[in-house]
C-alpha positions as CSV (number, residue, x, y, z in Angstrom):
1,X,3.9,-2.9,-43.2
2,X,2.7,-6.3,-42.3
3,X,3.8,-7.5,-38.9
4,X,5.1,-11.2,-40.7
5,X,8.0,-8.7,-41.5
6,X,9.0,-8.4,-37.9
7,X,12.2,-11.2,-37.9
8,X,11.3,-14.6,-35.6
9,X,7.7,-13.4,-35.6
10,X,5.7,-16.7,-34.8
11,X,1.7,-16.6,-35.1
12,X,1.0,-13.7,-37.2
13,X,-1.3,-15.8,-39.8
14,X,-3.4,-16.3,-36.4
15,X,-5.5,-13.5,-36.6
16,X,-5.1,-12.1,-32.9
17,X,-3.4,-8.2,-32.4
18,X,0.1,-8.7,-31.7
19,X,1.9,-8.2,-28.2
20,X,4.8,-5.9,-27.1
21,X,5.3,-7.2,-23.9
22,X,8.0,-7.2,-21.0
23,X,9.8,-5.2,-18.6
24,X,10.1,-1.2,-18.3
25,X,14.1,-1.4,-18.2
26,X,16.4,-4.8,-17.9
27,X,17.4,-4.9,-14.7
28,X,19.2,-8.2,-15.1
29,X,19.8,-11.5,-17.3
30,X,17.9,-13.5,-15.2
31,X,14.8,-11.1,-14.6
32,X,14.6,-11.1,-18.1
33,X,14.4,-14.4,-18.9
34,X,12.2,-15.4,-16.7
35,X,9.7,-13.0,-17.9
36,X,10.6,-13.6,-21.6
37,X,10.0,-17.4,-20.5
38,X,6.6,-16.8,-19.0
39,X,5.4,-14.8,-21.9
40,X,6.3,-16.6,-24.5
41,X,4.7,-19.8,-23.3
42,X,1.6,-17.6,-22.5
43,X,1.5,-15.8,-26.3
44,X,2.4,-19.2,-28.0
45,X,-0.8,-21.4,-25.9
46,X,-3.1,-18.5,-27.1
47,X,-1.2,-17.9,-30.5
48,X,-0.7,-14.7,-29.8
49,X,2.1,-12.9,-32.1
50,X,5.2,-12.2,-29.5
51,X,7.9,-9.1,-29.2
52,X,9.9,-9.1,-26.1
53,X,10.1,-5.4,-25.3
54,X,12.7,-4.2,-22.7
55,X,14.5,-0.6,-22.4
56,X,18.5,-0.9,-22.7
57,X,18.8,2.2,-20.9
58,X,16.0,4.8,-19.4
59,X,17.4,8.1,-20.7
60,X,14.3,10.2,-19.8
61,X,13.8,10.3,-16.0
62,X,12.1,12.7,-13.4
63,X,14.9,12.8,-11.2
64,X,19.0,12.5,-11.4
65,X,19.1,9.2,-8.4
66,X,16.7,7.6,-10.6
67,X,17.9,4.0,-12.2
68,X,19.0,4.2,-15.6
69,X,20.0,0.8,-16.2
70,X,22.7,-1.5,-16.1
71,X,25.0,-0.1,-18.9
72,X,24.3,-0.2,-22.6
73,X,26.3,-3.0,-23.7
74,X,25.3,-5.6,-20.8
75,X,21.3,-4.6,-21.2
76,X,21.7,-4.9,-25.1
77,X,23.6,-8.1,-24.7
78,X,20.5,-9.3,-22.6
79,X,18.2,-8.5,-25.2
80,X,20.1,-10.4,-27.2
81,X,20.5,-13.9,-25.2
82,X,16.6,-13.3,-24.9
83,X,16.1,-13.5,-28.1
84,X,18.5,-16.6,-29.1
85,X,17.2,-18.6,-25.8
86,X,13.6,-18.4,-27.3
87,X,13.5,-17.7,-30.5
88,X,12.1,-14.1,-30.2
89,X,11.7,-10.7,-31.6
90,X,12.8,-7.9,-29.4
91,X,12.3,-4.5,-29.4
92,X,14.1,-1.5,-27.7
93,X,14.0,2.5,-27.5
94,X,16.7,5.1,-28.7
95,X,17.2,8.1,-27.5
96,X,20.0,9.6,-30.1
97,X,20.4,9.2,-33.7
98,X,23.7,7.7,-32.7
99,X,22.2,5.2,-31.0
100,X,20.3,3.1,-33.9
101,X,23.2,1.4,-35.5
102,X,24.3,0.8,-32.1
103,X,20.5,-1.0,-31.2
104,X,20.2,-2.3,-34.6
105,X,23.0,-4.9,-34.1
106,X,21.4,-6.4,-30.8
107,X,17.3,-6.1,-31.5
108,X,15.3,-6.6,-34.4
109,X,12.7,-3.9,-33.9
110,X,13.6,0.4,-32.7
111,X,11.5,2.4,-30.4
112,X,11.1,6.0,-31.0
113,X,10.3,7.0,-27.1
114,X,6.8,9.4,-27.5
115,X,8.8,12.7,-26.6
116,X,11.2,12.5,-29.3
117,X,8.6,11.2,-31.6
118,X,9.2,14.9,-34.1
119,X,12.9,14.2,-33.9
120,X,14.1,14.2,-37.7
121,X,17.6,13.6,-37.3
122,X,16.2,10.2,-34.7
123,X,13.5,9.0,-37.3
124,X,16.3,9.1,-40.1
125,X,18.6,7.3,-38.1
126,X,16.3,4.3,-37.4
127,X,15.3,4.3,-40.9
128,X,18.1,3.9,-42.5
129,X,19.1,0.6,-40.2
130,X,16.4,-0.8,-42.3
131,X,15.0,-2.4,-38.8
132,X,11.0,-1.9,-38.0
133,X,10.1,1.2,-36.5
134,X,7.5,1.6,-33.9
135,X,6.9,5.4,-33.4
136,X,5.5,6.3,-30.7
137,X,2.7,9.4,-30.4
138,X,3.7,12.2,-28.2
139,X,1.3,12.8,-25.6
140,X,1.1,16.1,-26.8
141,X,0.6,15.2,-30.9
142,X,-2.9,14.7,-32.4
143,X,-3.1,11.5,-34.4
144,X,-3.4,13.3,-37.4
145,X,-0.2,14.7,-36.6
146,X,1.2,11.4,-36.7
147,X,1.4,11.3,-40.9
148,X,5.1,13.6,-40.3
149,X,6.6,10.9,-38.0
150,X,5.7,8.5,-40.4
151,X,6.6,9.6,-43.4
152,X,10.0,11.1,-42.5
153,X,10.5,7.2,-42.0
154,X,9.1,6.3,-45.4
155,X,11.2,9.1,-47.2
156,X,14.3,7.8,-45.7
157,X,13.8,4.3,-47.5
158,X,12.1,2.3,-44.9
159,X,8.5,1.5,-44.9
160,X,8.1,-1.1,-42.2
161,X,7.0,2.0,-39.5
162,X,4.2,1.2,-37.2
163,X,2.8,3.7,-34.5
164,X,1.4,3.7,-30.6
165,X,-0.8,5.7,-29.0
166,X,0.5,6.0,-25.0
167,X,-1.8,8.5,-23.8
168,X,-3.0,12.3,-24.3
169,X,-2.1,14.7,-21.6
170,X,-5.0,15.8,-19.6
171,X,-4.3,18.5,-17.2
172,X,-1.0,18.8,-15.9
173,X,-0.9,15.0,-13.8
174,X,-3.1,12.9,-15.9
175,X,-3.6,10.9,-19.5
176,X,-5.9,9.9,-21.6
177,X,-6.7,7.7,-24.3
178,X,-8.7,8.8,-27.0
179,X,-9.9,5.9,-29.0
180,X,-10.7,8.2,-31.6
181,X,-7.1,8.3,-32.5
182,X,-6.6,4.1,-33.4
183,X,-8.9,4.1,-36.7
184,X,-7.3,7.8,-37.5
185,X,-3.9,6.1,-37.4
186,X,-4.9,3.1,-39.0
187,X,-5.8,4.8,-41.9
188,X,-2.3,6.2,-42.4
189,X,-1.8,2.1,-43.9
190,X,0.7,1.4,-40.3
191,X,-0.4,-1.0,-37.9
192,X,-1.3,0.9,-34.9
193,X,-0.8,-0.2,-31.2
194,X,-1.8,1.3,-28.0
195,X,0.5,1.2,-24.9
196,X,-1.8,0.3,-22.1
197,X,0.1,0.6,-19.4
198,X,2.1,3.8,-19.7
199,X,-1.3,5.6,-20.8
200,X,-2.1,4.7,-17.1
201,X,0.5,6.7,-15.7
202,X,0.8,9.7,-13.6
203,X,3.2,12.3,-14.4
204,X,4.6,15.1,-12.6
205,X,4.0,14.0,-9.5
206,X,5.6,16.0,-6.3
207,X,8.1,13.2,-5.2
208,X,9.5,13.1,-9.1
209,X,8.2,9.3,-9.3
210,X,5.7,8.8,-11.7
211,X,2.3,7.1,-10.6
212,X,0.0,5.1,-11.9
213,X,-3.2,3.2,-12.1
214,X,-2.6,-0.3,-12.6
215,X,-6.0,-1.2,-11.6
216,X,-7.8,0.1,-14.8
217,X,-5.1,-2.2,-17.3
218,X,-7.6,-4.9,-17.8
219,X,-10.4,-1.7,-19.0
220,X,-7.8,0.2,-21.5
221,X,-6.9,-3.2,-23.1
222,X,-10.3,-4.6,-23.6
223,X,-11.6,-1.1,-25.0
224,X,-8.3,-1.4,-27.5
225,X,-9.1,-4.2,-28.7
226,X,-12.3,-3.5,-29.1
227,X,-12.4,-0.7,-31.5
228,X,-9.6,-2.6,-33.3
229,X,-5.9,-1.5,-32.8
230,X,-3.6,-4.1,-34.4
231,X,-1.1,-4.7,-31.2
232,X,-1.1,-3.9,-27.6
233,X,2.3,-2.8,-25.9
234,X,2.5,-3.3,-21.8
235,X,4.7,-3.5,-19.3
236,X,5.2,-6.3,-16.8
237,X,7.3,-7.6,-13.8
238,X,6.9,-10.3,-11.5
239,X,7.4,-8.0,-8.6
240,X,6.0,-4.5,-9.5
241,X,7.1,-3.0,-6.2
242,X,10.5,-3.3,-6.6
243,X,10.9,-2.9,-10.0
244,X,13.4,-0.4,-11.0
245,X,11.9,1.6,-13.6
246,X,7.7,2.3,-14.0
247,X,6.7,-0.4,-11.1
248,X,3.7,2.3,-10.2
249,X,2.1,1.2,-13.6
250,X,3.2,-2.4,-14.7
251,X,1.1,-5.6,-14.3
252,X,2.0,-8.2,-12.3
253,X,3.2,-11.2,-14.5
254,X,0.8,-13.7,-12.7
255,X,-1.8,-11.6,-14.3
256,X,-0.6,-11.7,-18.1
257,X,-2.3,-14.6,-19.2
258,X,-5.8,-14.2,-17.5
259,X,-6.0,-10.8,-19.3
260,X,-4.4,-12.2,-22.7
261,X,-7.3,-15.1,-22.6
262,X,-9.5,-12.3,-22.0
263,X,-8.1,-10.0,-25.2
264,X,-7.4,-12.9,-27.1
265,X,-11.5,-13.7,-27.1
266,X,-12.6,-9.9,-27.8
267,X,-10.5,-9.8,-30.7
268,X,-12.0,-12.8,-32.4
269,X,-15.7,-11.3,-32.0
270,X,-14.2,-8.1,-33.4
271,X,-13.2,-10.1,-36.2
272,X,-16.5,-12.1,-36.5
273,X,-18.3,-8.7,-37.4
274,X,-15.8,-7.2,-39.7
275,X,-16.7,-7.0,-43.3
276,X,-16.0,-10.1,-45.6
């Protein structure tokens, strides 16, 4: 697929990766468009291609007391009014096959979460709303691996199906990202993106809340970009602390547009030495 296919797309003859961008779960209408706001001013200056990204509900939690979200039809709504109020894409995870016709009517692209990325009976389902698809790769899934996800999306009829790489487990509390696995992907003719900021998490920690090290966000990204994945997916709150839902690993959103600048300049030196 090409990303121009993503509806209310703006940018993509530009040349710079797209961005997946916003908050781990909506917490609110007014959090969420004031980060939608910031972003999209932000991606538009630097002509970066924009998807507001924000999770309806969190079904995949350490612990039972954990937030979840504000209830399905009020986040999806949100997603919504972000969308209309500035002319954006949005994108959001499902959890249950039931679930993408429900999604599909409020957002324009569906999020396979990484540990349900092998789910047939999910895949189908989000196929067949004929909405883009962004797969994500299990942290436990080679790239290679990846070609099944995918085409159990293309068999059902839909071939706008992109993939991203969040992280490899690496002993029982750690990722990694192996940057081996963006040119694998890319090969299987999907634009590939890599999820900077939940490959800097911490899993399994004692307390049941995930960690995280926002510090090396800035390092992850560059080296993305650098070896040429098509998009980069992150997470981002103006007040990471208190933020409902993966605070440990989000950037702050005073940070966004120093690091897109940043991104924005690697990826047009990678493109100065591709091949004509």
């Amino acid at each position: 697929m090409q990303i121009n296919t993503i509806p209310k797309i703006k940018n993509d003859g530009s040349g710079q990766f797209f961005l997946l961008a916003g908050p781990c779960a909506i917490e609110g209408e007014e959090m969420a468009l004031k980060i939608a706001e910031k972003a999209a001013k932000i991606t538009e200056e630097l002509k970066i291609p924009y998807v507001f990204k924000g999770s309806y509900r969190k079904a995949n939690r350490s612990r039972i007391d954990s937030f979840t979200g504000i209830g399905d039809e009020k986040a999806l709504r949100v997603l919504r009014k972000v969308s209309e109020t500035f002319d954006l894409p949005t994108v959001t995870d499902i959890h249950s096959a039931h679930e993408a016709e429900i999604a599909a009517e409020y957002v324009d692209v569906l999020q396979i979460p990484a540990f349900l990325c092998r789910q047939t009976d999910i895949l189908v389902a989000a196929a067949k709303t004929g909405k883009v698809v962004n797969i994500k790769k299990g942290q436990f899934l080679a790239p290679e691996a990846m070609i099944f996800a995918i085409n159990k999306v293309r068999d059902s009829g839909n071939n706008q199906v992109m993939v991203t790489d969040r992280g490899t487990t690496f002993g029982y509390q750690d990722l990694i990202v192996d940057y081996r696995g963006i040119p694998t992907m890319r090969n299987m003719d999907v634009p590939v993106v890599l999820d900077i900021t939940h490959s800097l998490q911490q899993p399994n920690q004692s307390s049941g809340v995930t960690g995280g090290k926002p510090e090396l966000i800035e390092t992850i990204a560059k080296a993305g970009i650098a070896v040429g994945c098509d998009g980069i997916f992150l997470e981002t709150h103006f007040d990471p602390q208190n933020a409902k839902s993966d605070g440990a690993n989000m950037l702050h959103l005073d940070y966004l547009k120093n690091l897109l600048e940043k991104l924005a300049a690697i990826r047009s030196t990678v493109i100065d030495f591709q091949p004509a």
